[in-house]
Backbone as CSV, one residue per row, in Angstrom:
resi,resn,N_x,N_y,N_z,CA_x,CA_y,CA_z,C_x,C_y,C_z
1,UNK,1.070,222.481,144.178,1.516,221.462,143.235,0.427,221.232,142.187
2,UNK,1.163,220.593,140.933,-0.443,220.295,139.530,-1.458,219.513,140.298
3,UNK,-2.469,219.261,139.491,-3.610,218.163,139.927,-4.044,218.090,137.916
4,UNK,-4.538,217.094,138.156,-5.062,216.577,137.004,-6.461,216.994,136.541
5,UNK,-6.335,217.505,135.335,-8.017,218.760,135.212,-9.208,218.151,135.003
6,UNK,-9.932,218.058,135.406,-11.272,217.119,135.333,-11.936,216.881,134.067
7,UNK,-12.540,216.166,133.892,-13.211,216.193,132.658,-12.813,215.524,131.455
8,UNK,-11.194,215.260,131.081,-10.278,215.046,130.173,-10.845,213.378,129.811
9,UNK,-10.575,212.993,128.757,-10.881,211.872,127.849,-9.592,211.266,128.891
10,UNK,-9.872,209.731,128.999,-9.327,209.114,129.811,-9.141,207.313,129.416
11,UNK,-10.004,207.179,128.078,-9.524,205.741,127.862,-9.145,205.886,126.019
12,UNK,-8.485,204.881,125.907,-7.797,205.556,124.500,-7.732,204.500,123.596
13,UNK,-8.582,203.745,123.173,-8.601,202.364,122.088,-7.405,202.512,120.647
14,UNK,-6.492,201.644,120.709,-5.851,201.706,119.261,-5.700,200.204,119.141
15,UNK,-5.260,200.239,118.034,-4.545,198.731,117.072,-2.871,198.469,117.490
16,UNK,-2.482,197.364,116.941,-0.704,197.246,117.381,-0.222,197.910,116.386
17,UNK,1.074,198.547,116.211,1.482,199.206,115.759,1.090,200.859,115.415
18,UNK,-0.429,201.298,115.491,-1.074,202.851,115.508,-0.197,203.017,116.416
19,UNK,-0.559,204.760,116.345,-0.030,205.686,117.543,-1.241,206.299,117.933
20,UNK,-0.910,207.084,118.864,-2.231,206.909,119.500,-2.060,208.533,120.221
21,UNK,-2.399,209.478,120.174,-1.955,210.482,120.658,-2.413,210.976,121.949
22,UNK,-2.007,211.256,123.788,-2.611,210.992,124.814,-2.269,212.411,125.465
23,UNK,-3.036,213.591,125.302,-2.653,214.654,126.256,-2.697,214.786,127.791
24,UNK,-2.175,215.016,128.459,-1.794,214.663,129.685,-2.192,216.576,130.145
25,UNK,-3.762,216.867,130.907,-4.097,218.225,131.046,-3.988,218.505,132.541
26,UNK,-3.007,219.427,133.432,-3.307,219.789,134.469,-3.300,221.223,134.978
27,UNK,-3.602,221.047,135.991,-4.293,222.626,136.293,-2.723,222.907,137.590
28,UNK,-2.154,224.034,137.298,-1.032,224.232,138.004,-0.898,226.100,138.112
29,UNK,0.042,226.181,139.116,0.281,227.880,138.710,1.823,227.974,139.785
30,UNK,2.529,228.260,139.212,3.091,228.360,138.144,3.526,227.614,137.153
31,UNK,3.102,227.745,135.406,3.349,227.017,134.299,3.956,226.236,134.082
32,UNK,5.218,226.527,134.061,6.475,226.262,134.115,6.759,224.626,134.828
33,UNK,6.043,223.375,134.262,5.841,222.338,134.604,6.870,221.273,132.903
34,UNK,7.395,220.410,134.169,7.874,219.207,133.637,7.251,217.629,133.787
35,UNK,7.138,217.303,133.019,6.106,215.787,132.909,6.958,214.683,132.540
36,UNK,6.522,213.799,133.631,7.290,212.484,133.082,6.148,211.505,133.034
37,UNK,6.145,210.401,132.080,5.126,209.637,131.874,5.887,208.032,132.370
38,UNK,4.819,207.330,132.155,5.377,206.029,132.971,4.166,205.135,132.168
39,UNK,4.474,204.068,131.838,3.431,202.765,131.709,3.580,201.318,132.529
40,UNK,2.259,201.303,132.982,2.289,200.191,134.484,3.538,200.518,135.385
41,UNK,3.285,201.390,135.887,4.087,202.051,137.349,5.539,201.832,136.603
42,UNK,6.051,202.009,135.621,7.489,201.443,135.101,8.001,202.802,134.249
43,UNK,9.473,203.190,135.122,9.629,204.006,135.079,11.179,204.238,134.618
44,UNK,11.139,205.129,133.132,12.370,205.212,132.695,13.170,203.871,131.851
45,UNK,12.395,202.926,131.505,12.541,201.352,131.105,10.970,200.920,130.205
46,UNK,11.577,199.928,129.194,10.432,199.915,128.601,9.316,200.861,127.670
47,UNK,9.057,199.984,126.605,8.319,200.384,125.730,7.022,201.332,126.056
48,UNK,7.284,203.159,125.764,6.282,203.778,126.238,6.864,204.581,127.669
49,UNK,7.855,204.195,128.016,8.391,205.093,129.300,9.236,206.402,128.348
50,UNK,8.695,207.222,129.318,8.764,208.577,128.540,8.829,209.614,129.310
51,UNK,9.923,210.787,129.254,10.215,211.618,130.575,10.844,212.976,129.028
52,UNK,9.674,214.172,129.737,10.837,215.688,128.489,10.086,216.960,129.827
53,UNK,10.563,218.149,129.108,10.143,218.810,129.881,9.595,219.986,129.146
54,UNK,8.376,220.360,129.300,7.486,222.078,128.444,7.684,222.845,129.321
55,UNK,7.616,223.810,129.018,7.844,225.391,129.406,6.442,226.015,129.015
56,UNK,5.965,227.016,130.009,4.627,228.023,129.904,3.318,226.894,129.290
57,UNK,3.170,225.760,129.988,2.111,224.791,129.075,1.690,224.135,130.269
58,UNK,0.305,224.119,130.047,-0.340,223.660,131.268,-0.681,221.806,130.528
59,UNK,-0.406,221.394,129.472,-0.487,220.101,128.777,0.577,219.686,128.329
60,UNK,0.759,218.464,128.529,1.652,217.247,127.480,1.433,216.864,126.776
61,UNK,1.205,215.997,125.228,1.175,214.803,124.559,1.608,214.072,124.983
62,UNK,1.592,212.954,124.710,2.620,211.743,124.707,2.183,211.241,123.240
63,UNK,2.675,210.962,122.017,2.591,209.844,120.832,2.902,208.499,121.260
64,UNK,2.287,207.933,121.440,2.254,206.158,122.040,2.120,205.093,120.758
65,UNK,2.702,204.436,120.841,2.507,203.014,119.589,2.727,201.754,120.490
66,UNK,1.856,201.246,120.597,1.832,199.788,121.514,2.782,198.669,120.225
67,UNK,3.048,198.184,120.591,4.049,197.099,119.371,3.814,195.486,119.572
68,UNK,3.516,195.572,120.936,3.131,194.253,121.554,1.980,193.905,122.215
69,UNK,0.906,193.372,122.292,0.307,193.228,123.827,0.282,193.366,124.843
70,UNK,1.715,193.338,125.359,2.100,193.779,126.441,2.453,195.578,126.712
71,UNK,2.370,195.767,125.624,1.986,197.389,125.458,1.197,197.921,126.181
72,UNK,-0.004,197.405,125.779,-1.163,198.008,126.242,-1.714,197.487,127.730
73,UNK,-1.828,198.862,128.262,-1.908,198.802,129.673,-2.827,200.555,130.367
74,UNK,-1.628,200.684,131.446,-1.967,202.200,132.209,-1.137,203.129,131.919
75,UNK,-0.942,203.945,130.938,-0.150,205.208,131.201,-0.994,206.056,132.416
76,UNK,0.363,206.518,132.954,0.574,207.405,134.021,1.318,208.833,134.194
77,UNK,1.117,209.885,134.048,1.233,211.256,133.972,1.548,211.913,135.284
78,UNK,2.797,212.603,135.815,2.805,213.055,136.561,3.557,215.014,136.093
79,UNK,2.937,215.722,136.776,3.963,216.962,135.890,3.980,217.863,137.527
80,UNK,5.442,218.681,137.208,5.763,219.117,138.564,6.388,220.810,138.032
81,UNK,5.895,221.385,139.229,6.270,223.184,139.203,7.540,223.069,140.193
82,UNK,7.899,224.608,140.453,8.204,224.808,141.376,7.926,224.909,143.139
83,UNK,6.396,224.467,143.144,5.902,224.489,143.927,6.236,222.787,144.622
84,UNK,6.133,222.164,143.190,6.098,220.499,143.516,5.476,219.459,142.702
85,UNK,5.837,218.506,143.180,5.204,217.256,142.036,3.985,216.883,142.323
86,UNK,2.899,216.967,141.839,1.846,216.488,141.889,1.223,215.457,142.565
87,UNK,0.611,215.518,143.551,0.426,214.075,144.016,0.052,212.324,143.415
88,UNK,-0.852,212.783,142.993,-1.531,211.750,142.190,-1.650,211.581,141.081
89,UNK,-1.230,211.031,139.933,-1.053,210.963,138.371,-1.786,211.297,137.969
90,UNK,-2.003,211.780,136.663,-3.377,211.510,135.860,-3.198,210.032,134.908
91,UNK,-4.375,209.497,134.929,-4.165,207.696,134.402,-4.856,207.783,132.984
92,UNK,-4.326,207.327,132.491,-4.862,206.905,131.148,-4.942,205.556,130.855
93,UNK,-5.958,204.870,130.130,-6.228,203.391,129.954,-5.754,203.444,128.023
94,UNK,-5.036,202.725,127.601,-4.485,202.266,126.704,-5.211,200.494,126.424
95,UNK,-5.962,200.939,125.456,-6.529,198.947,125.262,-6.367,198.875,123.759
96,UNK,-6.559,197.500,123.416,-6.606,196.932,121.859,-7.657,197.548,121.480
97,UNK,-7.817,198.291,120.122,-9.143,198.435,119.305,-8.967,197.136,118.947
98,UNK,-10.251,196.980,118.458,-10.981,196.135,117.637,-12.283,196.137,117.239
99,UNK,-12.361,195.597,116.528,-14.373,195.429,115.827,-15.133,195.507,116.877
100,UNK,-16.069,195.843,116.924,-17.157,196.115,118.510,-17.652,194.770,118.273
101,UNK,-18.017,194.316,119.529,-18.815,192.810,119.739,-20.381,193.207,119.097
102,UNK,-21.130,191.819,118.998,-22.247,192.202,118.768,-23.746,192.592,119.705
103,UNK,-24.329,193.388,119.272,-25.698,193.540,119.801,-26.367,192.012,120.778
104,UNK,-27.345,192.422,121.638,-27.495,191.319,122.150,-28.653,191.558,123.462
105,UNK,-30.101,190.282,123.083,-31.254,191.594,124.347,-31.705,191.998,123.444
106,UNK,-31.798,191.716,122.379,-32.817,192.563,121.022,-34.460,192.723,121.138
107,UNK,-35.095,193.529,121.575,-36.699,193.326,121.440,-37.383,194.042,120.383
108,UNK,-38.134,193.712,120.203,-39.588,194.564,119.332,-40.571,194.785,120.058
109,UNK,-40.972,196.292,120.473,-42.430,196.390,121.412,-43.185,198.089,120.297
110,UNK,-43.991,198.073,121.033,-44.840,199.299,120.759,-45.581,199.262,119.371
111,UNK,-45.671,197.372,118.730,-46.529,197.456,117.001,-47.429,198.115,117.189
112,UNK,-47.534,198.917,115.913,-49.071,199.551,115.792,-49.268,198.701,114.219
113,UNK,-49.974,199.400,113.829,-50.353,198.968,112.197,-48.990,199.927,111.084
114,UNK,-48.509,200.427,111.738,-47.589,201.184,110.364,-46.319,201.691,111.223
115,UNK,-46.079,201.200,112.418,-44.867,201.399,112.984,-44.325,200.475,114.515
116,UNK,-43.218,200.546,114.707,-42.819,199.328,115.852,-41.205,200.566,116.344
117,UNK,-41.006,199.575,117.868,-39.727,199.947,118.077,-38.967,198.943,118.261
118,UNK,-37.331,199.251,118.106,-36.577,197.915,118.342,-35.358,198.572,119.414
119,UNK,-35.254,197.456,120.570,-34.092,198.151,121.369,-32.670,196.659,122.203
120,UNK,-32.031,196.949,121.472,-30.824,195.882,122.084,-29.659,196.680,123.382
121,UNK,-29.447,195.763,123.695,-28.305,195.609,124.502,-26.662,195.561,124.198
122,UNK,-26.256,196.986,123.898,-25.100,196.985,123.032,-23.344,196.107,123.408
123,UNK,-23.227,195.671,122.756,-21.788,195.231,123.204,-20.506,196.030,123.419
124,UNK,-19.242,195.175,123.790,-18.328,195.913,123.779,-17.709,196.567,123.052
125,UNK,-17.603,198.314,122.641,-17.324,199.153,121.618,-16.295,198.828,120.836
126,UNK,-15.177,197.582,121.894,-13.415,197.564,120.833,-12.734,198.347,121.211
127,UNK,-13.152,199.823,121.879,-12.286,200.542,122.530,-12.820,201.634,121.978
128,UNK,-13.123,201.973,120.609,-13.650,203.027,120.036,-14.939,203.579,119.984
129,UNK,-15.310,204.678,119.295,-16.196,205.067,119.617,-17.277,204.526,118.884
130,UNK,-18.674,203.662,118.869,-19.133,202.768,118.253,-20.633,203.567,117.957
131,UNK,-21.330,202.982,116.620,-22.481,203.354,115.673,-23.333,201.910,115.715
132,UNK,-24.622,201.805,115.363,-25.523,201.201,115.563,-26.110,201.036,113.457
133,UNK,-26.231,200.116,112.969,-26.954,200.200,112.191,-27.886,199.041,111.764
134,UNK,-29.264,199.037,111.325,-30.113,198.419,111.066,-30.810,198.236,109.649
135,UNK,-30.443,196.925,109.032,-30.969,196.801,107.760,-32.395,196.095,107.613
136,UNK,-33.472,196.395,107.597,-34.579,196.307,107.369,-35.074,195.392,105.669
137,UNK,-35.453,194.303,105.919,-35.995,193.419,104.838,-37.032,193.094,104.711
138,UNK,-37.967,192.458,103.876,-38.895,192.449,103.268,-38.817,190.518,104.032
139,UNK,-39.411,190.059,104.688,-39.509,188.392,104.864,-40.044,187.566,103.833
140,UNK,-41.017,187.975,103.022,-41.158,187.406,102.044,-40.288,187.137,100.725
141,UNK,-39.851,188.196,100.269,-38.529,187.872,99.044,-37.021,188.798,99.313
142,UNK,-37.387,189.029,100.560,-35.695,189.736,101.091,-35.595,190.979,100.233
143,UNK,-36.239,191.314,99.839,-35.832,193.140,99.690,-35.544,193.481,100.374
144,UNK,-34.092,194.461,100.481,-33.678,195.885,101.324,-35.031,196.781,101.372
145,UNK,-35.477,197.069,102.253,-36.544,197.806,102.644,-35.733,199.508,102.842
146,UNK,-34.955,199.628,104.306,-34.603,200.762,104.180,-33.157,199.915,105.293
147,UNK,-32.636,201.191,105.979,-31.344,200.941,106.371,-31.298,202.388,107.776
148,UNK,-31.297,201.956,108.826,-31.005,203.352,109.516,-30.016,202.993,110.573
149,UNK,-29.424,204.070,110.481,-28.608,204.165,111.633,-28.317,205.000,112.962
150,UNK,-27.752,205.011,113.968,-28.238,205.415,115.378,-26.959,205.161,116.122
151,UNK,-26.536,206.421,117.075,-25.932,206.461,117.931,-26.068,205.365,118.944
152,UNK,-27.433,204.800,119.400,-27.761,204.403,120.755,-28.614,203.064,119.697
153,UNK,-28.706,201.931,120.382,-29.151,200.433,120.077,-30.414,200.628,120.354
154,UNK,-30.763,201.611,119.503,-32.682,202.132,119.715,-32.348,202.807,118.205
155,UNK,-34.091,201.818,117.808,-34.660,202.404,116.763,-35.855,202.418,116.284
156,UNK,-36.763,203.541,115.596,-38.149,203.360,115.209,-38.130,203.592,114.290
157,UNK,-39.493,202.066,113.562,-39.581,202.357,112.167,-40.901,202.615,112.093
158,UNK,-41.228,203.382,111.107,-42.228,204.305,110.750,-42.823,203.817,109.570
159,UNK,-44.018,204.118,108.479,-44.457,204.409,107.671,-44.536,203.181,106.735
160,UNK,-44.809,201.921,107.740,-44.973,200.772,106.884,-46.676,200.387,106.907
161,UNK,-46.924,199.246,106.227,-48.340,198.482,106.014,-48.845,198.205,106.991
162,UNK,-49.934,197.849,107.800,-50.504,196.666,107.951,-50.233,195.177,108.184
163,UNK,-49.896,194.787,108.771,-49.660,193.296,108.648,-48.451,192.810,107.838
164,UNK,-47.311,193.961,108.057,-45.743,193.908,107.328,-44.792,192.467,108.060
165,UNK,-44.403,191.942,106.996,-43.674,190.881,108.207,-42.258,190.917,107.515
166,UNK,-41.125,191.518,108.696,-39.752,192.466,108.277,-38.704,191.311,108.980
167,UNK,-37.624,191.594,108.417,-36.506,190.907,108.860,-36.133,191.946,108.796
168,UNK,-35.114,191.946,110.562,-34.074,192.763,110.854,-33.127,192.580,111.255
169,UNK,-32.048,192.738,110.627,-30.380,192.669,110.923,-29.740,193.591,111.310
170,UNK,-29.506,194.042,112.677,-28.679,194.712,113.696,-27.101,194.637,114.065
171,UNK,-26.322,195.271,113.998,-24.815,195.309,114.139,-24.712,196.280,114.435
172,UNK,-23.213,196.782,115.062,-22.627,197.077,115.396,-21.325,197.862,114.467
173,UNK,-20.730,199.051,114.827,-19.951,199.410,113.830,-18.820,200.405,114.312
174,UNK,-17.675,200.268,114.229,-16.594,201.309,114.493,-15.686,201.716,113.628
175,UNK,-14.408,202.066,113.646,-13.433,202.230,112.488,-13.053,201.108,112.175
176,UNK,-12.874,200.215,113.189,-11.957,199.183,113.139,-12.853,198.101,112.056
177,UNK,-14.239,198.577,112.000,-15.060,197.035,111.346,-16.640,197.401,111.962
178,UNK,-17.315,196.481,111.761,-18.420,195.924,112.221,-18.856,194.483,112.851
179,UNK,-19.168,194.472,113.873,-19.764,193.324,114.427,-20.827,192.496,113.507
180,UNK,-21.036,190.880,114.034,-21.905,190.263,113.094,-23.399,190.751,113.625
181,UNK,-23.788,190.242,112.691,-25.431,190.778,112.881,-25.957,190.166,113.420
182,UNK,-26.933,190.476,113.925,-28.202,189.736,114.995,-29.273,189.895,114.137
183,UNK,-30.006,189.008,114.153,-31.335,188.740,112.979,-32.468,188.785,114.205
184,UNK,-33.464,189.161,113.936,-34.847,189.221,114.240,-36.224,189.436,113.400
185,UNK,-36.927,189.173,113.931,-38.315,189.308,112.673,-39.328,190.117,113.478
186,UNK,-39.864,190.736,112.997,-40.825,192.166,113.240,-42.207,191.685,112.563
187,UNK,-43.375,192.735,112.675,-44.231,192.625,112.124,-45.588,193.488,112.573
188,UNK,-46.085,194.157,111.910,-46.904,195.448,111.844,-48.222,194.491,112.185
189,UNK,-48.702,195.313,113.276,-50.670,194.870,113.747,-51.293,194.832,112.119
190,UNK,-51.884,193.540,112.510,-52.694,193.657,111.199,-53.963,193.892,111.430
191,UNK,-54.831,194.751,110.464,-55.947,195.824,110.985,-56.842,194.593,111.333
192,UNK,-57.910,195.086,112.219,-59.115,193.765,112.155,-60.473,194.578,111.295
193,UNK,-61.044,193.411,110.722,-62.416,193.994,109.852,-63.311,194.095,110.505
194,UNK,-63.582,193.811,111.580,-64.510,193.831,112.678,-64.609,195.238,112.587
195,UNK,-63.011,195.431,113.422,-63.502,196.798,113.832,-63.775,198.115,112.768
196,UNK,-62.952,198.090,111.439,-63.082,198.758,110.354,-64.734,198.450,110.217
197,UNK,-65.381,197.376,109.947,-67.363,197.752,110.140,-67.741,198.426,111.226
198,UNK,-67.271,198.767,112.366,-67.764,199.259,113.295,-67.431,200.632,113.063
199,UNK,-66.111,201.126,112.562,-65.861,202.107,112.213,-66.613,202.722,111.453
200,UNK,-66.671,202.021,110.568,-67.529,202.882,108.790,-68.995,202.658,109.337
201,UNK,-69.422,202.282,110.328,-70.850,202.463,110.451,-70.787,203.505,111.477
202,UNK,-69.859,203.841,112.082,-70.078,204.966,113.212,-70.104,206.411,111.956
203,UNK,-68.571,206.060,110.923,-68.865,207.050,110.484,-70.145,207.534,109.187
204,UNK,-70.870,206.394,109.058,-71.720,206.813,108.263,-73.087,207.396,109.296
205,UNK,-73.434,206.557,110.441,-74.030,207.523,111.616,-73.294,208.905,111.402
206,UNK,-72.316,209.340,111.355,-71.958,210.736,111.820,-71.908,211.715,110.801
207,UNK,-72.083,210.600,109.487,-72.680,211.809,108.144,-73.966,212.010,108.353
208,UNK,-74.881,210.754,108.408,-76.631,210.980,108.532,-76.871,211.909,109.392
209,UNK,-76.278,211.986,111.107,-76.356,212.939,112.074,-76.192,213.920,111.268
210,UNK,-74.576,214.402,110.614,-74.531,215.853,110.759,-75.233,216.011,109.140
211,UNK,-75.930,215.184,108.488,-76.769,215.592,107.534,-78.267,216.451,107.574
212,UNK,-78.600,216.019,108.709,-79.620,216.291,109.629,-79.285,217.683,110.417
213,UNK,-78.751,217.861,110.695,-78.150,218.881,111.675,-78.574,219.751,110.740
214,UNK,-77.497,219.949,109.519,-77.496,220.581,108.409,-78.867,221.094,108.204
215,UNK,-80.031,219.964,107.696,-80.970,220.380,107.061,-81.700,221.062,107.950
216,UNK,-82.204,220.663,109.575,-82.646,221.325,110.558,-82.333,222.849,110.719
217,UNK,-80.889,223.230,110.503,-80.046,224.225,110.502,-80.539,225.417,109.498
218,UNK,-80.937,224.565,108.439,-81.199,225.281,107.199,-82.602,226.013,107.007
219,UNK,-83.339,224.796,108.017,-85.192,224.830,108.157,-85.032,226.006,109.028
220,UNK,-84.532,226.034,109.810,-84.490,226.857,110.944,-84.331,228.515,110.505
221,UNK,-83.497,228.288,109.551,-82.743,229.897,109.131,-83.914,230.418,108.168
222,UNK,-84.470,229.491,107.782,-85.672,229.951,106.741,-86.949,230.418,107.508
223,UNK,-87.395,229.513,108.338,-88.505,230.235,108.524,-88.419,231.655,109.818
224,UNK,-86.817,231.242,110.163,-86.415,232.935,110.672,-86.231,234.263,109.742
225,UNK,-85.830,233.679,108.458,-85.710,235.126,107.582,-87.281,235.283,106.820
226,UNK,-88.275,234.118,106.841,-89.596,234.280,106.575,-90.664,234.875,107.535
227,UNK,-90.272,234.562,108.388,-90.844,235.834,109.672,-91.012,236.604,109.878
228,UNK,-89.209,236.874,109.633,-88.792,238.543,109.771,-89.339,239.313,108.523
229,UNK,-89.613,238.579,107.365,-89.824,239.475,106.172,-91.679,239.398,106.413
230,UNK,-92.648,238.289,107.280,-93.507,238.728,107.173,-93.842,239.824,108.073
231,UNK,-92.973,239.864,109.230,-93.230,241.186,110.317,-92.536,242.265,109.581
232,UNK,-91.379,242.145,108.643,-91.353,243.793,108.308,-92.840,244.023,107.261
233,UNK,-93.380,242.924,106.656,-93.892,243.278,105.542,-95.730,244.092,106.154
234,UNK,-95.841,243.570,107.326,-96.955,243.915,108.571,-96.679,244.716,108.712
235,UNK,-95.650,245.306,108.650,-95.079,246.496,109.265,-95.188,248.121,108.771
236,UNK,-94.765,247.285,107.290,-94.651,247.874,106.404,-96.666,248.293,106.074
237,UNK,-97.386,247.502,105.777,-98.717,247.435,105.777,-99.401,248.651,107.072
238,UNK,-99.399,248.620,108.129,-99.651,249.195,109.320,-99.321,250.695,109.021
239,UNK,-97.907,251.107,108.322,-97.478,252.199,108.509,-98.091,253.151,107.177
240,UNK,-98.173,251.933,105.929,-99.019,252.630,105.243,-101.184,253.085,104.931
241,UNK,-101.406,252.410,105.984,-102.778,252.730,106.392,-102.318,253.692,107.700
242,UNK,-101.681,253.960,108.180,-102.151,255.285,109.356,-101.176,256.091,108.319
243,UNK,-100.712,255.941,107.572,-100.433,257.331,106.474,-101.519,257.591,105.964
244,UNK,-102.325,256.422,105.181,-103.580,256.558,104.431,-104.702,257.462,105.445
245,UNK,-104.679,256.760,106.768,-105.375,257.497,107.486,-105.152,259.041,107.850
246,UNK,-103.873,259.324,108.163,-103.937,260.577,108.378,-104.047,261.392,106.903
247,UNK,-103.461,260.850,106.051,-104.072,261.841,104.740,-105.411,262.168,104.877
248,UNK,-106.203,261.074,104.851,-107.743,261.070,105.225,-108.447,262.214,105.630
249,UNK,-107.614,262.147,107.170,-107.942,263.364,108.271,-107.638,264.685,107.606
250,UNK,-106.316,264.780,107.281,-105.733,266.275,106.562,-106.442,266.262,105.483
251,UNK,-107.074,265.988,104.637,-108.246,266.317,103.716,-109.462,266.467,103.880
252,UNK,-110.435,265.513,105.264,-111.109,266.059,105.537,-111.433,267.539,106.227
253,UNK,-110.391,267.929,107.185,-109.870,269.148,107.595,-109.896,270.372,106.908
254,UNK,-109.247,270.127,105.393,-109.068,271.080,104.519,-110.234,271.046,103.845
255,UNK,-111.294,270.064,103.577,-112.430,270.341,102.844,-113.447,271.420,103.899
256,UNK,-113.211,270.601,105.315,-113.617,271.537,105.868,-113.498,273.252,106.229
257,UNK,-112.575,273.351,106.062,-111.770,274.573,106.122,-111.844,275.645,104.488
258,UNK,-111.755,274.582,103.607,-112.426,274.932,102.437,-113.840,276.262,101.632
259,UNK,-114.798,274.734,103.082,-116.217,275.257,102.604,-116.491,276.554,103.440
260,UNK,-116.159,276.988,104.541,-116.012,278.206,105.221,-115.302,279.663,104.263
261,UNK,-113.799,278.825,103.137,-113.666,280.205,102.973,-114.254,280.281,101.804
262,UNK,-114.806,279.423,101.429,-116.133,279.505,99.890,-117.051,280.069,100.160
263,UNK,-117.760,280.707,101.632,-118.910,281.338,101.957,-118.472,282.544,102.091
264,UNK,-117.177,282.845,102.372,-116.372,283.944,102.561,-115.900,284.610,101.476
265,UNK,-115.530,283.871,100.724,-115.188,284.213,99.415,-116.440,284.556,98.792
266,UNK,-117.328,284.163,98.642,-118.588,284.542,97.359,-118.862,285.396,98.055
267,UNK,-118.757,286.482,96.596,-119.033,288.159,96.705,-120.655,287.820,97.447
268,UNK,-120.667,289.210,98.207,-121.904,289.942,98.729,-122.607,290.804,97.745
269,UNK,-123.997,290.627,97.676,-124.942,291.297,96.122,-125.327,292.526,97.170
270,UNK,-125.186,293.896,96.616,-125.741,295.000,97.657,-126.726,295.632,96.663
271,UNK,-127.709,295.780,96.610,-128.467,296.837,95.760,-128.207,298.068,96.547
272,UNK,-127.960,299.310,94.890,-128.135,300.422,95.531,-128.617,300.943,94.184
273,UNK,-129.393,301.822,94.261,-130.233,302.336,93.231,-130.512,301.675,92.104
274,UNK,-130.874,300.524,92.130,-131.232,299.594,91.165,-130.457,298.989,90.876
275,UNK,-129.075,298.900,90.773,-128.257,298.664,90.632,-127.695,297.400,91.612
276,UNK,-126.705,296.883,90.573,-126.080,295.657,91.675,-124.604,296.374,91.323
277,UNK,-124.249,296.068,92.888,-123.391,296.736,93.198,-122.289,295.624,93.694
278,UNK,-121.180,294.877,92.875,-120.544,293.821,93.744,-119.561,294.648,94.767
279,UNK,-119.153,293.791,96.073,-118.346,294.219,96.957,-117.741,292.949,97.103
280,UNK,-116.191,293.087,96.987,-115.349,291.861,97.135,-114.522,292.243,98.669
281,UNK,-114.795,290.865,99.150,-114.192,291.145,100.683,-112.359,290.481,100.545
């Protein structure tokens, strides 16, 4: 037999005279289901009693128009196969729309200096599906400041002064209208000068510190690249005296080496019959 499919929208807010459109979804096999509807167990009688039959459709409509007060109540859904009639209806709640009630439980927590939160206690929707909006004023000459709006009776405002002192007007809102407003007054931490001197002296400590740092930093790098340039320049010094020196050596060497082949070299005088006779070796 059907059963009624889970999940399905189940309360249905209208006005007197709207219609109101109410699908009736169940889960069956075989298709081939007939639906009769009923309001407050009343059946076949009365405004809203309603009996047809679909073919291959696992859903009904029903178009409903309440006309009276006494309209609005429980529709009741039953749909049947060949297997059988369904046990248990599927229910639908049929109520008056109307304007949503108002907000109510309003707080202000979390001030800082340039932002706050605000959170109420929402009222009754009217039947419909209901919006949140918040007009934000100026307490001193009532300027519109800004205006936001929100699914949920929570809101944060952001990006104000110092020591802001706000009027806020909260309502409520659906098709049908808006609820009256709820007034409250807000107001942004106002900075202390105390601590702003304590501040600006920490941060002027933390320029002098890292002024210092700096110059230490700077002393430091200098007499490291003055070091290094007097050890290459030692270095440099050292390598050109044992050049100087060994030139030294390799010239004394060669003078020496010199004067040997200068004794070698100067011709030998031979007399031979009076005569000088050179002989070159």
């Amino acid at each position: 037999a059907p059963v009624c499919k889970p999940g399905q929208k189940t309360t249905y807010g209208v006005g007197k005279n709207e219609a109101v459109h109410i699908p009736c979804e169940v889960i069956a096999f075989p298709l081939k289901l007939r639906y009769r509807w009923a309001l407050n167990l009343t059946s076949d009688s009365g405004n809203g009693s309603k009996s047809h039959t679909v073919f291959e459709s696992s859903q009904s409509t029903l178009s409903y128009i309440p006309r009276s007060k006494a309209d609005f109540g429980t529709l009741l859904c039953w749909a049947t196969n060949d297997i059988g009639t369904q046990a248990q209806p599927c229910v639908y709640l049929v109520i008056a729309a109307d304007i949503p009630d108002p907000v109510y439980n309003c707080t202000v927590y979390n001030q800082t200096v340039s932002s706050f939160y605000v959170v109420c206690m929402p009222g009754y929707d009217g039947g419909l599906s209901q919006s949140f909006v918040m007009n934000i004023h100026d307490s001193i000459d009532g300027q519109l400041k800004s205006t936001l709006t929100s699914p949920r009776a929570l809101f944060y405002v952001s990006g104000l002064n110092s020591g802001m002192k706000l009027s806020l007007k909260i309502y409520s809102s659906n098709s049908k209208g808006r609820s009256d407003a709820v007034e409250l007054q807000a107001q942004t931490k106002e900075v202390d000068d105390k601590n702003d001197e304590v501040v600006l002296d920490m941060m002027q400590m933390l320029l002098v510190l890292t002024g210092v740092v700096i110059a230490l930093s700077l002393v430091a790098i200098a007499v490291v690249v003055i070091m290094r340039c007097r050890i290459s320049q030692n270095k440099k010094q050292r390598d050109c005296l044992r050049e100087q020196a060994q030139r030294s050596n390799i010239l004394l060497h060669k003078e020496a080496d010199g004067s040997v082949d200068t004794d070698e070299k100067c011709p030998d005088v031979i007399p031979s019959n009076g005569r000088e006779v050179t002989v070159l070796k």
